[in-house]
N, C-alpha and C positions, 0 to 999 in steps of 0.2 A: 930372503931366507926366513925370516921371521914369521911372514903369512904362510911360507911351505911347510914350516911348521906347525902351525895353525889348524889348518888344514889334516894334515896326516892327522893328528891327533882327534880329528875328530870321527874317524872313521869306524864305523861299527856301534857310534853312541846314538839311544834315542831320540829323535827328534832335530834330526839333522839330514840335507837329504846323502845318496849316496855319491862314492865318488864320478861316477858316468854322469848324475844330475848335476852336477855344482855348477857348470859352466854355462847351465841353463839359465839362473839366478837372472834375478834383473839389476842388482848390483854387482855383479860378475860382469854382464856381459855388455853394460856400459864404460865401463872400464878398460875390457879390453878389443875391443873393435877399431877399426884402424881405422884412418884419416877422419879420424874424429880430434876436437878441441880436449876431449877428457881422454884421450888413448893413454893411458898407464904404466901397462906391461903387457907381453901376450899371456896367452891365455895357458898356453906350455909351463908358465912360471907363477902359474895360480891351482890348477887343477893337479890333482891327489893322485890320478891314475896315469900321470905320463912319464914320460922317460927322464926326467931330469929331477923328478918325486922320488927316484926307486933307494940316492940314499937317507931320505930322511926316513923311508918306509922302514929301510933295515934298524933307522936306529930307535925308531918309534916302537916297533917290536921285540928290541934290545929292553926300552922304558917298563917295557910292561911286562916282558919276564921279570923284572926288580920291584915293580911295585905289588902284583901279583904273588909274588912268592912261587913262581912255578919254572918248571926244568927250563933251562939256556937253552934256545933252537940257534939249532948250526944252522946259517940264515946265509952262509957264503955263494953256497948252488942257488938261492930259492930264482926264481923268476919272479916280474913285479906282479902277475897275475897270482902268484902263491903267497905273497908278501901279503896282497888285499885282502883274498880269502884269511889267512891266520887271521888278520886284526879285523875283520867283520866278526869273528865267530868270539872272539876273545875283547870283549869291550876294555875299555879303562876301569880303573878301581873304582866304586861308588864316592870314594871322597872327593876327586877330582870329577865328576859329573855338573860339578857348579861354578866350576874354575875355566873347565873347556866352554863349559856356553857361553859365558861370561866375553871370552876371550873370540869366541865365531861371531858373535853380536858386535865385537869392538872392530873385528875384520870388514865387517859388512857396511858398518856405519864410518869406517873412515873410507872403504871405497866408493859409499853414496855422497860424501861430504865432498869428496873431491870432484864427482862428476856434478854435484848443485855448483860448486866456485869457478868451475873451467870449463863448463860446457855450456851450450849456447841451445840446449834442448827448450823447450815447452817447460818440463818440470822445475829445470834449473833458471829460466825467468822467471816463474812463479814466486819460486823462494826467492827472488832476489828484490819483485815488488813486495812482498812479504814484509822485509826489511825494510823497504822503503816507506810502506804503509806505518810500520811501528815507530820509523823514526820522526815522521809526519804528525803522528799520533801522541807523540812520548809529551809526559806529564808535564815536562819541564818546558817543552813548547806549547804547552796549552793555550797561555793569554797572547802569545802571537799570532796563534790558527785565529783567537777569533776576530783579533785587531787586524789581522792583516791589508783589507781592506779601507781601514781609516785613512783617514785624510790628513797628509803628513803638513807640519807648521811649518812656517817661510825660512828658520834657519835650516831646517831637516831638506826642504828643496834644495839651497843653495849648496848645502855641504853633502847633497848626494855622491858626488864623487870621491870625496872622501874617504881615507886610509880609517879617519878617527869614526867612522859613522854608525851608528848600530846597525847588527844583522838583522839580515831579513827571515823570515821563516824558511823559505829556503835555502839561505847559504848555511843555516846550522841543521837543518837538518840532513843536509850532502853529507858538511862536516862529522853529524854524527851517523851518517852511512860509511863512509868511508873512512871511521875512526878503526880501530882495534876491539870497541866493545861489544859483548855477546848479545845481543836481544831473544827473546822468545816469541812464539807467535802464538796466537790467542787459541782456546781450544773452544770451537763452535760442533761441540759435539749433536747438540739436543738443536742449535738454529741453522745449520747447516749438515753435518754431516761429512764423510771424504770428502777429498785428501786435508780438512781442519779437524779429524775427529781427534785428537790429539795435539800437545803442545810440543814443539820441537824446537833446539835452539835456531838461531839465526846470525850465522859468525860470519866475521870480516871481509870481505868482499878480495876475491886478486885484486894487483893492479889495472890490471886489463878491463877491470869493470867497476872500477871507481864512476862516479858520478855527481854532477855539476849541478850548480845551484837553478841551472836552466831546465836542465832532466826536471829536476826536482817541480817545478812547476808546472813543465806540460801533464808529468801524472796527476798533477791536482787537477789541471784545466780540462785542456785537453781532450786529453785519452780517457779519465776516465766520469767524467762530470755529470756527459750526456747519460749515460747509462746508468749512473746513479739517480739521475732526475726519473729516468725512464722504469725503473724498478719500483722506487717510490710512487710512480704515479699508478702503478701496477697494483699498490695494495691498497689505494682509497677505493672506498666502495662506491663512488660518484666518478663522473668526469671519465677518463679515458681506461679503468682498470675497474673492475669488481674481487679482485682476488680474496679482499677480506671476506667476502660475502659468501664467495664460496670454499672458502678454508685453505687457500692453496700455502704452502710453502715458499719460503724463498728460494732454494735451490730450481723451483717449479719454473719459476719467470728471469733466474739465470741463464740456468744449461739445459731445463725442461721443455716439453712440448709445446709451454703457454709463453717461454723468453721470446722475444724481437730479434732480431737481425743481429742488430748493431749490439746487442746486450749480449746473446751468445758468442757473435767472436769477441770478446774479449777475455771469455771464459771464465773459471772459476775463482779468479782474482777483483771481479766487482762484487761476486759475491763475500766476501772476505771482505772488503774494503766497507760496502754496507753494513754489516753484520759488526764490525768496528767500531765504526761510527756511531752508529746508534747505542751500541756499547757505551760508548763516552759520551753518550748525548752533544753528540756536534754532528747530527744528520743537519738541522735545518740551517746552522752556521755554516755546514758546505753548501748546502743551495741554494742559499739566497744570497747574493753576493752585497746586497747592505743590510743593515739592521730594518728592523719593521719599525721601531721611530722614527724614520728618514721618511716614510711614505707621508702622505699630506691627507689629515684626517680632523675632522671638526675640533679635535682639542688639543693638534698643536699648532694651527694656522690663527695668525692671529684674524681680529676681526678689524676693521675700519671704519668709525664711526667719522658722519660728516659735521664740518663745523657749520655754522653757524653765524652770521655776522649782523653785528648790531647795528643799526638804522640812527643816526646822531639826529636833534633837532636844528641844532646850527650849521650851517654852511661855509662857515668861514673856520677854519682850525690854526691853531698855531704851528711854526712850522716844529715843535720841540715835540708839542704833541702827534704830530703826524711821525717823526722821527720815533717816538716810543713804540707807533701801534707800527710800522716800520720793524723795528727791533723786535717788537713782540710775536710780528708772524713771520720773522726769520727763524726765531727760536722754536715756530712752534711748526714750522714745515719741513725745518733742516732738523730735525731729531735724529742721531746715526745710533740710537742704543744699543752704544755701545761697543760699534763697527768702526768707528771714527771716521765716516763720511756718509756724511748727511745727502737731500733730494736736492738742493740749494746748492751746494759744495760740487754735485757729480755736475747738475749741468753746466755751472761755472767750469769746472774741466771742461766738460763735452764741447762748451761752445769755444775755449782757448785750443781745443785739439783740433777741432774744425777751422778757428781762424789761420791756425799757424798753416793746415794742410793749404788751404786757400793760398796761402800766401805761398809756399814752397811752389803752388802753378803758378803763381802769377809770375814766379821768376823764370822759373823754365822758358815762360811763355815767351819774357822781352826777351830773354839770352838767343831762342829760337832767333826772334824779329834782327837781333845785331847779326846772328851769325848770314843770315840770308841778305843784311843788306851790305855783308862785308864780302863777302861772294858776287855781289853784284856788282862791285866799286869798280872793278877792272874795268865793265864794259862800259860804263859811264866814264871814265875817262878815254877808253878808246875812241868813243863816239867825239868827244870834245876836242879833241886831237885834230880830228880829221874837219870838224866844222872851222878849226882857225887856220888850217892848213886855206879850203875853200875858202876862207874869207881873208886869207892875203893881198891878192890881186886885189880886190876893190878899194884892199886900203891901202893902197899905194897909190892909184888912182886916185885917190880920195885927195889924197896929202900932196898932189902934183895938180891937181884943179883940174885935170884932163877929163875926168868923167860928166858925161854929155849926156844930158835925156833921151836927144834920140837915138844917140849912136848905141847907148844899152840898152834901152828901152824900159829904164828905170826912170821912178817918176822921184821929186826930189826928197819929199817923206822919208819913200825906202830907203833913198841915198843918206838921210837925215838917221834913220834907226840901224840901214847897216854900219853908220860909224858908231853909233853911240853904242850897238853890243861890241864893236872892237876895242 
């Protein structure tokens, strides 16, 4: 009822369209279009000229006979068609001309508000990387953005998992996406142009589109990385881009004729995200993902000078002495500046880590050798079995003096070795 009011009251004032246009509006008719994520109201319950308008019409015309000073119309008969004509012809008082717009603007901007938080349009992801970018971007995460990257210490490994652990850039920055507070978005009037030619706020997100500390990172990575590397390469005057050379704009090698592929879908939000960055001087801290003292350049690699060894006249040493120069090129080979493990120290590991591997085969190995000869015991016993079985008879014979050379055909040797295996 509030907006129907709204509405009627605007009717006949300048600079407003009329009531047959309103419904035309691009905040109107997001709003109310159906089987959409931002559907509102219909459109019967917005527009000035319909049948469910006709009593705010009588009473808006009731308003302005009182503030006007002019004769009471008997408004009982009119039809809503005579209702619109009177108040086109009959504006509102001049002191309320700054109240109603005031008020048509507050109309308009809460129904664009609504359709950027719950619709799933192009413009409403925009503004929602928007906020993402600013919370990415915000003051108070600055020495994260640039640390992010470093190389966390041996407690910070271990207690990654951690309730107690510090955040990471992107879990506060979700957290401050998905807070309550208002952000604003950058006004790139003069480096870009629409839709940043202006600052607009950037408020709380629904639920339905909160977002994770994962989100949060594939925008940095990601989605949109390539194409910031690819825009920047666009304005050196060498190597793959002349744009400086030939003056072009950034919007040119966004959404222009001279943008990539992969630059233009992703639309006018890398332009924004660029244009940022560079703002806060953290273009090169997004695209290099270490610092430029990590690379290996004449003045921070150290150098290696070689020793030197002195030639003794005597050939015979004492063993204390030999024991000194011993100690003295342990200290001077094993040097860990600093690292606490020295060249000395590591191979002593490497060779304890090789002896112990060696050894864990060599056990495998015999365990292998038992399991196979315990596997085999059976048939070795069956065989033995069966040879004392066959070697009965002779040794009974044996033990009764009955066995005869010729009658076996055994000579007395054999006779002599088949008792002694019995």
């Amino acid at each position: 009822s509030n907006s129907d009011k709204r509405q009627v009251m605007c009717i006949g004032l300048a600079g407003i369209p009329d009531p047959g246009e309103i419904k035309n509006l691009r905040e109107i008719t997001n709003v109310t279009t159906r089987s959409t994520k931002a559907y509102l109201r219909p459109i019967s319950d917005i527009q000035p000229d319909s049948n469910k308008a006709v009593p705010y019409l009588r009473k808006e015309v009731t308003r302005r006979c009182i503030t006007k000073k002019v004769t009471m119309q008997r408004i009982a008969s009119w039809t809503k068609k005579k209702l619109i004509e009177w108040l086109q012809k009959n504006p509102p008082h001049s002191t309320e001309h700054e109240y109603i717009h005031k008020c048509y603007r507050e109309l308009l901007n809460e129904f664009h508000l609504h359709y950027l938080l719950t619709s799933g349009g192009m413009e409403a992801n925009l503004f929602r990387l928007l906020r993402a970018f600013e919370c990415l971007l915000h003051r108070d995460l600055r020495h994260k953005f640039i640390t992010r990257h470093s190389q966390l210490s041996r407690h910070q490994i271990d207690g990654r998992n951690s309730s107690l652990r510090p955040k990471t850039l992107y879990e506060d920055a979700a957290a401050m996406y998905n807070s309550q507070c208002v952000l604003h978005s950058r006004n790139f009037s003069e480096k870009y142009g629409e839709p940043f030619h202006q600052s607009v706020p950037l408020h709380p997100p629904t639920t339905d589109h909160y977002m994770t500390a994962e989100a949060m990172k594939k925008i940095m990575t990601d989605r949109f990385r390539g194409s910031i590397i690819s825009v920047n390469e666009s304005f050196s005057e060498s190597g793959q881009g002349d744009g400086a050379r030939q003056g072009s704009t950034l919007k040119d090698f966004v959404t222009g004729p001279k943008a990539k592929a992969t630059v233009r879908a992703s639309g006018d939000a890398t332009g924004y995200f660029y244009a940022a960055l560079k703002e806060e001087d953290l273009l090169d801290e997004y695209i290099q993902v270490v610092k430029p003292g990590v690379a290996a350049t004449m003045a921070n690699v150290p150098s290696i000078n070689s020793i030197k060894k002195k030639r003794s006249s005597s050939t015979s040493k004492s063993s204390s002495s030999a024991k000194k120069k011993r100690g003295e090129r342990s200290e001077l080979y094993d040097d860990d500046d600093g690292d606490g493990i020295g060249a000395i120290s590591l191979l002593k590991r490497m060779e304890t880590k090789s002896s112990i591997g060696d050894a864990h085969a060599r056990v495998s190995s015999i365990r292998g050798q038992i399991t196979q000869d315990e596997s085999a015991l059976p048939v070795h016993q069956k065989n033995r079995r069966e040879m004392l079985r066959d070697l009965k008879p002779f040794q009974r014979r044996v033990n009764e003096g009955t066995l005869r050379e010729m009658k076996t055909g055994l000579s007395i040797r054999q006779s002599r070795r088949i008792s002694m295996i019995v």
